[in-house]
PDB file of N, CA, C and O in Angstrom:
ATOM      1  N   UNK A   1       6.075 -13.891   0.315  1.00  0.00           N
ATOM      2  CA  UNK A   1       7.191 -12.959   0.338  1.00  0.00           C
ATOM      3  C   UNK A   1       6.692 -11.567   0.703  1.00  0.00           C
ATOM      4  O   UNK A   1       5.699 -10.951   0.314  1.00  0.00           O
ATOM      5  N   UNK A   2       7.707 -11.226   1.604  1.00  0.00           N
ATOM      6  CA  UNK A   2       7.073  -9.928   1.776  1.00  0.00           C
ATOM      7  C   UNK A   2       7.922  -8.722   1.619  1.00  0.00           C
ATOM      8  O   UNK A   2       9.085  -8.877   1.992  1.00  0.00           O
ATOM      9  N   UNK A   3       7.552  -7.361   1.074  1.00  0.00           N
ATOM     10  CA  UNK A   3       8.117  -6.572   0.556  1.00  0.00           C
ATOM     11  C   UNK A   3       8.362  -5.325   1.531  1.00  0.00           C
ATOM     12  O   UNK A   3       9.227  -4.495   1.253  1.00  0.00           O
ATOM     13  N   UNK A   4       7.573  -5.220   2.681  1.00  0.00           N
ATOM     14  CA  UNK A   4       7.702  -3.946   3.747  1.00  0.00           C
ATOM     15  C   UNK A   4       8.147  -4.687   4.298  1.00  0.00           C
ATOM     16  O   UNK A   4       7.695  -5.830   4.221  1.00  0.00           O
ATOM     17  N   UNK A   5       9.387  -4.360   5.227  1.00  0.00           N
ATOM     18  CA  UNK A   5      10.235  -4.829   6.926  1.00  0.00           C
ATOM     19  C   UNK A   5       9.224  -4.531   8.047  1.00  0.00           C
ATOM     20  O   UNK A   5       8.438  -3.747   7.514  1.00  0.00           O
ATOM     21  N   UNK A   6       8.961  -4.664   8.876  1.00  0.00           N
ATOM     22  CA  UNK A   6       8.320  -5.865  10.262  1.00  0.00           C
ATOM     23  C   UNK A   6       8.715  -3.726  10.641  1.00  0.00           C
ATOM     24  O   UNK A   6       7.890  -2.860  10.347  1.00  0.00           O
ATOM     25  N   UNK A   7       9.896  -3.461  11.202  1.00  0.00           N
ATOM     26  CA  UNK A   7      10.122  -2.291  11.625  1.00  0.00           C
ATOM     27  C   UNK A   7       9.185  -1.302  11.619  1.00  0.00           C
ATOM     28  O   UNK A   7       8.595  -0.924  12.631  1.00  0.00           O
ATOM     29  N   UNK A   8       8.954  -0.680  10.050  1.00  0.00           N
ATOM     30  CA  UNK A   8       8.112   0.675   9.677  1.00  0.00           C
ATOM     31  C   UNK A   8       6.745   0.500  10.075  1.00  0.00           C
ATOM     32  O   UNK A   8       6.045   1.486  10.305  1.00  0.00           O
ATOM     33  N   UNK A   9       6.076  -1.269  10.229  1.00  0.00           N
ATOM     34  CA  UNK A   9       4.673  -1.593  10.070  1.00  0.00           C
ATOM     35  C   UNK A   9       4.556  -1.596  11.711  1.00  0.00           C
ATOM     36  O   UNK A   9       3.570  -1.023  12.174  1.00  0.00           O
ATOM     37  N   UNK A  10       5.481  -2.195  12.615  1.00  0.00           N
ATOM     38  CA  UNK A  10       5.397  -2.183  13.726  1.00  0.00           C
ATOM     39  C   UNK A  10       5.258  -0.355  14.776  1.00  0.00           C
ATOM     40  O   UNK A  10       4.845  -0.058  15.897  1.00  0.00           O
ATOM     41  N   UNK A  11       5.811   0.361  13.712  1.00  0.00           N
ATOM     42  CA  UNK A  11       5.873   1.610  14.347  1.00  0.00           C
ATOM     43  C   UNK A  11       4.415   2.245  13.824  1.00  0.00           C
ATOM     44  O   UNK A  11       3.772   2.856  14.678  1.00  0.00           O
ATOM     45  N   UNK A  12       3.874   2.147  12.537  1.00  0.00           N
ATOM     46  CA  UNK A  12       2.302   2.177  12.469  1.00  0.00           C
ATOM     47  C   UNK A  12       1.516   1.840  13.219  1.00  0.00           C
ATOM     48  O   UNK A  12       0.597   2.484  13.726  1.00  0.00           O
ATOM     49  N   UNK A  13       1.897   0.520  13.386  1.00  0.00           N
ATOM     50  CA  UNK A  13       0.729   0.313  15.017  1.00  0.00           C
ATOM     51  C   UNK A  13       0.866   1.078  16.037  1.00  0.00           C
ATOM     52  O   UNK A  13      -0.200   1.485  16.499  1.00  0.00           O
ATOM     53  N   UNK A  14       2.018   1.495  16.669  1.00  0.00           N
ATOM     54  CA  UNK A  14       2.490   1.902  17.684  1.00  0.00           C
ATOM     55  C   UNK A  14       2.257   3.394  17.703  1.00  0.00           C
ATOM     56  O   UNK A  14       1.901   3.959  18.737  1.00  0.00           O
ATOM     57  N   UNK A  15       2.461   4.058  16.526  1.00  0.00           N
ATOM     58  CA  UNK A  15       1.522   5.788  16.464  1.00  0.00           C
ATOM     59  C   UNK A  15       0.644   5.244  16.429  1.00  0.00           C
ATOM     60  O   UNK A  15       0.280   5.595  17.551  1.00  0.00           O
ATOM     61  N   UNK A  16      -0.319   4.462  16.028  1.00  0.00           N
ATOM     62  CA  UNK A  16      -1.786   4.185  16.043  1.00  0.00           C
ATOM     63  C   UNK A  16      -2.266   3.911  17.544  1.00  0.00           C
ATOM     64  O   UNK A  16      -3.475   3.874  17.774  1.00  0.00           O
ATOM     65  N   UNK A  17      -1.279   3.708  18.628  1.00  0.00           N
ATOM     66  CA  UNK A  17      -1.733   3.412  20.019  1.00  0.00           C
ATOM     67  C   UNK A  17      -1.064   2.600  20.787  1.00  0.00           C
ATOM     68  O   UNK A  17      -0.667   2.855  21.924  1.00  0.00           O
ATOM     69  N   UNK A  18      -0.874   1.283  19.995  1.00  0.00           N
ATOM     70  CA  UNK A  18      -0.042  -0.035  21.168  1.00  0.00           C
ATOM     71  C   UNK A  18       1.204   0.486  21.686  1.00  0.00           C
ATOM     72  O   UNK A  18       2.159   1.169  21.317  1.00  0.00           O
ATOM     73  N   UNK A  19       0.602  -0.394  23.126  1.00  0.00           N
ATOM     74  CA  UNK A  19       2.367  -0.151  23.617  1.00  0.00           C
ATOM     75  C   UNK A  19       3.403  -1.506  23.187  1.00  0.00           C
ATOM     76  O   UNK A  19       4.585  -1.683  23.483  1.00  0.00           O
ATOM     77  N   UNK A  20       2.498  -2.341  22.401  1.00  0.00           N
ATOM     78  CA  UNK A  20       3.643  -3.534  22.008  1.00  0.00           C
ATOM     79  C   UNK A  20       2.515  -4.495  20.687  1.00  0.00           C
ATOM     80  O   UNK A  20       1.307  -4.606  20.476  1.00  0.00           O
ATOM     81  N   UNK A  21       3.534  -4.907  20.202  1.00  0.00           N
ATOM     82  CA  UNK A  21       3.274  -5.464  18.844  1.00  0.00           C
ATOM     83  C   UNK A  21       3.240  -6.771  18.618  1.00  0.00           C
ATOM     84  O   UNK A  21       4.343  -7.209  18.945  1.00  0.00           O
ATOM     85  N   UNK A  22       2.624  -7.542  18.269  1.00  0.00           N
ATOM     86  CA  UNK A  22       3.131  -9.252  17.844  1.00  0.00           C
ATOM     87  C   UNK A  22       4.006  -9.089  16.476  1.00  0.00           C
ATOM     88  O   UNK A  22       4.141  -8.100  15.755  1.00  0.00           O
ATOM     89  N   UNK A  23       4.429 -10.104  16.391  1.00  0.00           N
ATOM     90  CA  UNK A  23       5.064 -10.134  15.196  1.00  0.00           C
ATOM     91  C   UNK A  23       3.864 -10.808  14.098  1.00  0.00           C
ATOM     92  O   UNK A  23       3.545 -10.344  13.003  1.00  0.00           O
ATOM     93  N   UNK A  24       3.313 -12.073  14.786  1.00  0.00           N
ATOM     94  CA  UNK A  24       2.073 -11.770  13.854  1.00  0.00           C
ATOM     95  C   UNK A  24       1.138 -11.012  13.294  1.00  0.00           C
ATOM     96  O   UNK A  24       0.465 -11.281  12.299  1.00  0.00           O
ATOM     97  N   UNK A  25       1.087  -9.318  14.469  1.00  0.00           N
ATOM     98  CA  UNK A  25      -0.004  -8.519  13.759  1.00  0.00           C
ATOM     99  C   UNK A  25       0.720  -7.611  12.730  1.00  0.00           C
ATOM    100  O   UNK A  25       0.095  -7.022  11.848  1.00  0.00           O
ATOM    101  N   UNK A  26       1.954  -7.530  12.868  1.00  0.00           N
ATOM    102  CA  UNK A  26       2.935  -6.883  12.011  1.00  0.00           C
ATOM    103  C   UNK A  26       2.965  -8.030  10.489  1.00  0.00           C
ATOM    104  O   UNK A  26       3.165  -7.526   9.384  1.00  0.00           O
ATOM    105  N   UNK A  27       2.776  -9.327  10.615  1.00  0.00           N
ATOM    106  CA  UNK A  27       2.914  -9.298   9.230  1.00  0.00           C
ATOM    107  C   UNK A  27       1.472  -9.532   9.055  1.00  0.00           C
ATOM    108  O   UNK A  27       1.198  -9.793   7.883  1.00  0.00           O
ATOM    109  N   UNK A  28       0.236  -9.517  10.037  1.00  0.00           N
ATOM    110  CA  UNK A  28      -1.065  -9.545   8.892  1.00  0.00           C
ATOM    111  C   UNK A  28      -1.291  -8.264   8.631  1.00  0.00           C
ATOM    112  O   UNK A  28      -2.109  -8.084   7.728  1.00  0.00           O
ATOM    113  N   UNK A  29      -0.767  -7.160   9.199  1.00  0.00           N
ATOM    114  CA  UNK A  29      -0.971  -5.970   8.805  1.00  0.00           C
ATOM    115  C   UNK A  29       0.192  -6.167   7.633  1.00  0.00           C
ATOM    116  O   UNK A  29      -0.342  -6.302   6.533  1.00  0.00           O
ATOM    117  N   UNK A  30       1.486  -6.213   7.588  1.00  0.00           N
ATOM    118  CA  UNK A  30       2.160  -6.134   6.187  1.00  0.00           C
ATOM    119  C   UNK A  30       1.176  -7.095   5.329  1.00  0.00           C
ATOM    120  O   UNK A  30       0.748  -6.262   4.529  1.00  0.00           O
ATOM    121  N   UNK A  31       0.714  -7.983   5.076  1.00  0.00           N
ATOM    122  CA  UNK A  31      -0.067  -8.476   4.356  1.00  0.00           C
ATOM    123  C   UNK A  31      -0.937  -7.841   3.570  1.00  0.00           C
ATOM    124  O   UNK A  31      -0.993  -7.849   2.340  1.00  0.00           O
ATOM    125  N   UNK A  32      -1.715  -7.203   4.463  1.00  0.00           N
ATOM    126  CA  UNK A  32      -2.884  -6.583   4.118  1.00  0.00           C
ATOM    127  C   UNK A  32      -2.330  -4.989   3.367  1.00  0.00           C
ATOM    128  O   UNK A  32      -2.955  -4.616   2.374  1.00  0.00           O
ATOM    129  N   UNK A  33      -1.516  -4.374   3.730  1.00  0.00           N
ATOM    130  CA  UNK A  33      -1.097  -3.434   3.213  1.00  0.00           C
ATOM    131  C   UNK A  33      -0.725  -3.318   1.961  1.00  0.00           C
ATOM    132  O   UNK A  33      -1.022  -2.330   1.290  1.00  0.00           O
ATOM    133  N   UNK A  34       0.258  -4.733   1.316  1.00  0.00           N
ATOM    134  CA  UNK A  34       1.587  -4.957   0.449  1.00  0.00           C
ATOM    135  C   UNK A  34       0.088  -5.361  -0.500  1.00  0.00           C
ATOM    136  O   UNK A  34       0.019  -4.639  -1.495  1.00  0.00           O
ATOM    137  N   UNK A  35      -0.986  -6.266  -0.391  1.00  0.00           N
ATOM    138  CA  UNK A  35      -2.215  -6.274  -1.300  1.00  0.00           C
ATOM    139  C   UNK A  35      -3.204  -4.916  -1.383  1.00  0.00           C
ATOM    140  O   UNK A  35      -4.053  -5.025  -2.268  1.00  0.00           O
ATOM    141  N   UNK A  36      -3.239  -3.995  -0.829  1.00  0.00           N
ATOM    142  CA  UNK A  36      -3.761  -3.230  -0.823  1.00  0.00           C
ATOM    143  C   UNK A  36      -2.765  -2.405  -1.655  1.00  0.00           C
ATOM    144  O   UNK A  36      -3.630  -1.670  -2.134  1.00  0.00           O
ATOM    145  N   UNK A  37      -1.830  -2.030  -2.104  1.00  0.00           N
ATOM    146  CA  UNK A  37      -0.710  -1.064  -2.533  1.00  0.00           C
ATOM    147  C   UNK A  37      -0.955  -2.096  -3.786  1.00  0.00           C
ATOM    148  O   UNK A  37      -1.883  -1.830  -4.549  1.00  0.00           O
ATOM    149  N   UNK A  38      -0.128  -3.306  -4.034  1.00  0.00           N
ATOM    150  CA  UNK A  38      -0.502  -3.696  -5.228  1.00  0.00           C
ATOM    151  C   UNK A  38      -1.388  -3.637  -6.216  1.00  0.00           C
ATOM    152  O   UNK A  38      -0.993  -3.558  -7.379  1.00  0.00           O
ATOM    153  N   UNK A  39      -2.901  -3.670  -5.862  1.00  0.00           N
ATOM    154  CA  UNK A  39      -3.872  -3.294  -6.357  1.00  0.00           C
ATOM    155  C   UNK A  39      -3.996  -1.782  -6.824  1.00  0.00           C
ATOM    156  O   UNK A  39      -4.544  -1.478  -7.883  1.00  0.00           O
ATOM    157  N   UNK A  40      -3.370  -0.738  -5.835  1.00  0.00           N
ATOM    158  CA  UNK A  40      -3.905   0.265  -6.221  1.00  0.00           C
ATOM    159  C   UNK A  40      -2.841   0.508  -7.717  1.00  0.00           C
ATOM    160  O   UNK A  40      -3.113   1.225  -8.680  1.00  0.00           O
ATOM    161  N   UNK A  41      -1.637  -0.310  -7.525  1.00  0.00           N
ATOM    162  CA  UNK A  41      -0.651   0.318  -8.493  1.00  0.00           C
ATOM    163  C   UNK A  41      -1.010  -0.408  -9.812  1.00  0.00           C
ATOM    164  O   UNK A  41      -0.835   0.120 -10.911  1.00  0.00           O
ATOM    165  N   UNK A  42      -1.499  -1.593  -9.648  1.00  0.00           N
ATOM    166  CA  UNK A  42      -1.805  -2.307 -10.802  1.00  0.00           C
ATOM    167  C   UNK A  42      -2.991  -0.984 -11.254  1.00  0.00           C
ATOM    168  O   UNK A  42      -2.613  -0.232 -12.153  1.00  0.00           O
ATOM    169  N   UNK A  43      -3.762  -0.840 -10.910  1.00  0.00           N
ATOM    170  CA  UNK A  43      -4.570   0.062 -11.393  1.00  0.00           C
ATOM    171  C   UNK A  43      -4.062   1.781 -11.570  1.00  0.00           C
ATOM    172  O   UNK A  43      -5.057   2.326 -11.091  1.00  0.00           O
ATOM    173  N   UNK A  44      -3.634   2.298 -11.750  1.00  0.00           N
ATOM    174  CA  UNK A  44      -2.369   3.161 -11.391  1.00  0.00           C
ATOM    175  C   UNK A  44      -1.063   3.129 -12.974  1.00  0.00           C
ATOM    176  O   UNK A  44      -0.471   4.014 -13.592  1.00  0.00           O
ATOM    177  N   UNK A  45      -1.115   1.684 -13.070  1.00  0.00           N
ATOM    178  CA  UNK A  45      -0.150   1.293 -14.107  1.00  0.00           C
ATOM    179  C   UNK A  45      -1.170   1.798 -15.508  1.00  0.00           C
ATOM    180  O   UNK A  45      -0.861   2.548 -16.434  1.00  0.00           O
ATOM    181  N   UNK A  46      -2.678   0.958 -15.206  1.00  0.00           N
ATOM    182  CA  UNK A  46      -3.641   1.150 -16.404  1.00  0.00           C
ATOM    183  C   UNK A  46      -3.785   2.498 -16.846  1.00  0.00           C
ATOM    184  O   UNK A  46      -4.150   2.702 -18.003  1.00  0.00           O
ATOM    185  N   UNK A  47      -3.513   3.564 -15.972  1.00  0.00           N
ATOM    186  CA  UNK A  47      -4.278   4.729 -15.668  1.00  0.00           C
ATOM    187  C   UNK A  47      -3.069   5.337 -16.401  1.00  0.00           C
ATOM    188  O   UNK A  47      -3.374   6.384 -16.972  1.00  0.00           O
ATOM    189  N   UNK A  48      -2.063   5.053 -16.514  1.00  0.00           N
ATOM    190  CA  UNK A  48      -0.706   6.163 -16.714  1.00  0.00           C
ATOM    191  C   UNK A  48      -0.261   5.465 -18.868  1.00  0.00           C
ATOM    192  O   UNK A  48      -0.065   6.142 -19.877  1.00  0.00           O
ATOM    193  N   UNK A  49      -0.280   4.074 -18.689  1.00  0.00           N
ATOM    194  CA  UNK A  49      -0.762   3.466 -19.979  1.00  0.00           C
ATOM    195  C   UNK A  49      -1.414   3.905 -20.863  1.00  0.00           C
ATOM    196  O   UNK A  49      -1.133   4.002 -22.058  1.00  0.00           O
ATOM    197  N   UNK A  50      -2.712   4.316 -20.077  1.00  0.00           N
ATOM    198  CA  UNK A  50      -3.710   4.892 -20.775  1.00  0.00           C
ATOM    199  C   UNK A  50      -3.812   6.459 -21.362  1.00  0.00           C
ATOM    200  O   UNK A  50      -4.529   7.019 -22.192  1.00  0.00           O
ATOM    201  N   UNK A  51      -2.868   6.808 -20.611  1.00  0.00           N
ATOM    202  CA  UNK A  51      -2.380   8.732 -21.093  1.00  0.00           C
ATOM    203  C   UNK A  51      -1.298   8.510 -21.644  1.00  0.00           C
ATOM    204  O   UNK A  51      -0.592   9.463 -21.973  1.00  0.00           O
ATOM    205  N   UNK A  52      -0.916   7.253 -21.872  1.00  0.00           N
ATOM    206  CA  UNK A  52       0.460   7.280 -23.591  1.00  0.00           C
ATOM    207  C   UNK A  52       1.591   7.225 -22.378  1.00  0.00           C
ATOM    208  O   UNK A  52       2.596   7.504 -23.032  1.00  0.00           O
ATOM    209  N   UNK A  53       2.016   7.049 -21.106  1.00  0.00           N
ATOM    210  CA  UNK A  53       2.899   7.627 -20.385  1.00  0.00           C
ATOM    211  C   UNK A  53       3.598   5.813 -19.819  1.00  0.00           C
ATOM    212  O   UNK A  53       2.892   4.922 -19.345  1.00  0.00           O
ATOM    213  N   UNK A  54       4.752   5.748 -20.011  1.00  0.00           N
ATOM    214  CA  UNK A  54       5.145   4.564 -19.073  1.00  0.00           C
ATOM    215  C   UNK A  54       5.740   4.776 -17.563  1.00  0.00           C
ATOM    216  O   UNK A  54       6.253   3.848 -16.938  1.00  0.00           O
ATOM    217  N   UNK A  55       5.605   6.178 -17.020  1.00  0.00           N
ATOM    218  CA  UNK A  55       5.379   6.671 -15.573  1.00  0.00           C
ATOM    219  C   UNK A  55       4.371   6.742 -15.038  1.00  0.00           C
ATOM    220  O   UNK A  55       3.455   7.304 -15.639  1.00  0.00           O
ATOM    221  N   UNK A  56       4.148   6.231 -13.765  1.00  0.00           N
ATOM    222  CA  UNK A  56       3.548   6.508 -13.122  1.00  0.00           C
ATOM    223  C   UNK A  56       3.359   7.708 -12.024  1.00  0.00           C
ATOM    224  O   UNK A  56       3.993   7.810 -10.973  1.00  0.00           O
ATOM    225  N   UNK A  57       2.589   8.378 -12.390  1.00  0.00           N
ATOM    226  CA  UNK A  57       2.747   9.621 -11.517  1.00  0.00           C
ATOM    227  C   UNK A  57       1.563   9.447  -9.892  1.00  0.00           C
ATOM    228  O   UNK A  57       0.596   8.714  -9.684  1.00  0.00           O
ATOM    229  N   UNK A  58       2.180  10.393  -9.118  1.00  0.00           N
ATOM    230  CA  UNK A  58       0.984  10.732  -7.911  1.00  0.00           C
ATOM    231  C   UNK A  58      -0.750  10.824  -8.074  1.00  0.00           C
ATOM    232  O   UNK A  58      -1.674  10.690  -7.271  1.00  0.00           O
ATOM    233  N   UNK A  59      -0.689  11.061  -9.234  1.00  0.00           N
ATOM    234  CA  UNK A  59      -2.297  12.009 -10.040  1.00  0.00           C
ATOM    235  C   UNK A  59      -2.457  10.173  -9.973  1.00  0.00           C
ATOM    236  O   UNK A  59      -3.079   9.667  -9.039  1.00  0.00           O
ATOM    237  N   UNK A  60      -1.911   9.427 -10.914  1.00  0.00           N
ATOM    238  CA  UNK A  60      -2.261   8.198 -11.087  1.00  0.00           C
ATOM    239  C   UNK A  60      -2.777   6.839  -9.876  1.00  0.00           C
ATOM    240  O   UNK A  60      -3.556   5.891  -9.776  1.00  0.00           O
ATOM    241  N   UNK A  61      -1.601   7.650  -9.054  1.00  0.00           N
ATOM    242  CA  UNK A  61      -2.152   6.801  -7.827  1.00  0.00           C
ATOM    243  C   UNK A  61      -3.702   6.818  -7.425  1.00  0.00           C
ATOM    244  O   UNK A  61      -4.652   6.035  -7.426  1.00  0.00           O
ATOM    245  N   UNK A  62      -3.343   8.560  -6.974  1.00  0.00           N
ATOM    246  CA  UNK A  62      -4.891   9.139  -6.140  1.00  0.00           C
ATOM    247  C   UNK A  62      -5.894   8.396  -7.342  1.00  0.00           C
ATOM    248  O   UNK A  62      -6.757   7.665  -6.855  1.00  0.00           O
ATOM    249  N   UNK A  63      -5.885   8.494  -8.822  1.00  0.00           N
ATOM    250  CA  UNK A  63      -7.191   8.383  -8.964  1.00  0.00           C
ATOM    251  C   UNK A  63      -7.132   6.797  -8.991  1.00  0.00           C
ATOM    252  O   UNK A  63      -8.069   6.527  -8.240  1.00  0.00           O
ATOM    253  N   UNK A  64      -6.809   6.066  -9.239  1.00  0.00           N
ATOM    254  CA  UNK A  64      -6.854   4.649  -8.735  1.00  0.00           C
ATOM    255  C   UNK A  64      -7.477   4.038  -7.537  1.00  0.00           C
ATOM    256  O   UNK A  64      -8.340   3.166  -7.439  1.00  0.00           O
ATOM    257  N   UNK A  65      -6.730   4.810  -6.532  1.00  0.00           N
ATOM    258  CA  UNK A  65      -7.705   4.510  -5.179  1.00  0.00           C
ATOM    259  C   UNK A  65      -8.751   5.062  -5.164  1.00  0.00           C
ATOM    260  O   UNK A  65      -9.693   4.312  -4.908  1.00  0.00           O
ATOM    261  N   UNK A  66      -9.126   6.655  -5.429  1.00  0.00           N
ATOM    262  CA  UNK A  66     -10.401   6.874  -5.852  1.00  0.00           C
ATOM    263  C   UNK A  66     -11.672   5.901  -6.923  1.00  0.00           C
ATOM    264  O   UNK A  66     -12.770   5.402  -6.679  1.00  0.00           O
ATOM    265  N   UNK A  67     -11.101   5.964  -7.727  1.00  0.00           N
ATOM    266  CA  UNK A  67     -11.606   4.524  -8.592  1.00  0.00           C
ATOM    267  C   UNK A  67     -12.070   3.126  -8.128  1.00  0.00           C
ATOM    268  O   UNK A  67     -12.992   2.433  -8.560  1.00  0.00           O
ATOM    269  N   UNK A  68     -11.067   2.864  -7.000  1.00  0.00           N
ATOM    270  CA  UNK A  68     -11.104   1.829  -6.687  1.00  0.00           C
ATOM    271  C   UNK A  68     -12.008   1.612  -5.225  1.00  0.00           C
ATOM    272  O   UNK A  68     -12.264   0.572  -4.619  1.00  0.00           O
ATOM    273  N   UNK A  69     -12.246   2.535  -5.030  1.00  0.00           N
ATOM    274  CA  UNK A  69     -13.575   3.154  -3.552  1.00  0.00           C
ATOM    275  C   UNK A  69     -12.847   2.870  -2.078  1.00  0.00           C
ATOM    276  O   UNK A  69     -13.561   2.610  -1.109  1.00  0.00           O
ATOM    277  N   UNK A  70     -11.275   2.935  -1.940  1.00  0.00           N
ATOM    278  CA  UNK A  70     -10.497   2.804  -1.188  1.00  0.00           C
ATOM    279  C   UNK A  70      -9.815   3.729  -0.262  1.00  0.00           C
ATOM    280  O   UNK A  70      -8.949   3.308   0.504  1.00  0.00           O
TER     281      UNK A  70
END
C-alpha cells in the first residue's frame, strides 16, 4: 500500500532532471521514500515520548534523522 500519489513523486524526478518517468521508477522511488519517512517518524515518535509530549514536533523529526545518520 502506498501512501504518496505517483503525481508529487513523478514531479521529484522531473525537477531532479528527466524529461519522462516510468511508472515503475515512481513507485520504487515512492517505496523507498514512504520507508525512509516511516523510520524517521517511528523514531521521532520515541523522541517526543520521551520529553513527556504526545506531539510530534519539527525539532523531533530533525533529530531523528540526525540520529539516524540519514
Amino acid at each position: 500500500m502506498t501512501i504518496i500519489p505517483f503525481a508529487p513523486i513523478e514531479r521529484v524526478i522531473r525537477n531532479a532532471g528527466a524529461q519522462r518517468v516510468s511508472e515503475s521508477a515512481g513507485m520504487a522511488l515512492t517505496a523507498i521514500l514512504e520507508e525512509y519517512g516511516l523510520e524517521i517518524s517511528r523514531e521521532a515518535i520515541k523522541l517526543a515520548e520521551h520529553a513527556g509530549r504526545k506531539t510530534v514536533k519539527a525539532e523531533d523529526i530533525n533529530l531523528a534523522k540526525e540520529m539516524l545518520g540519514k
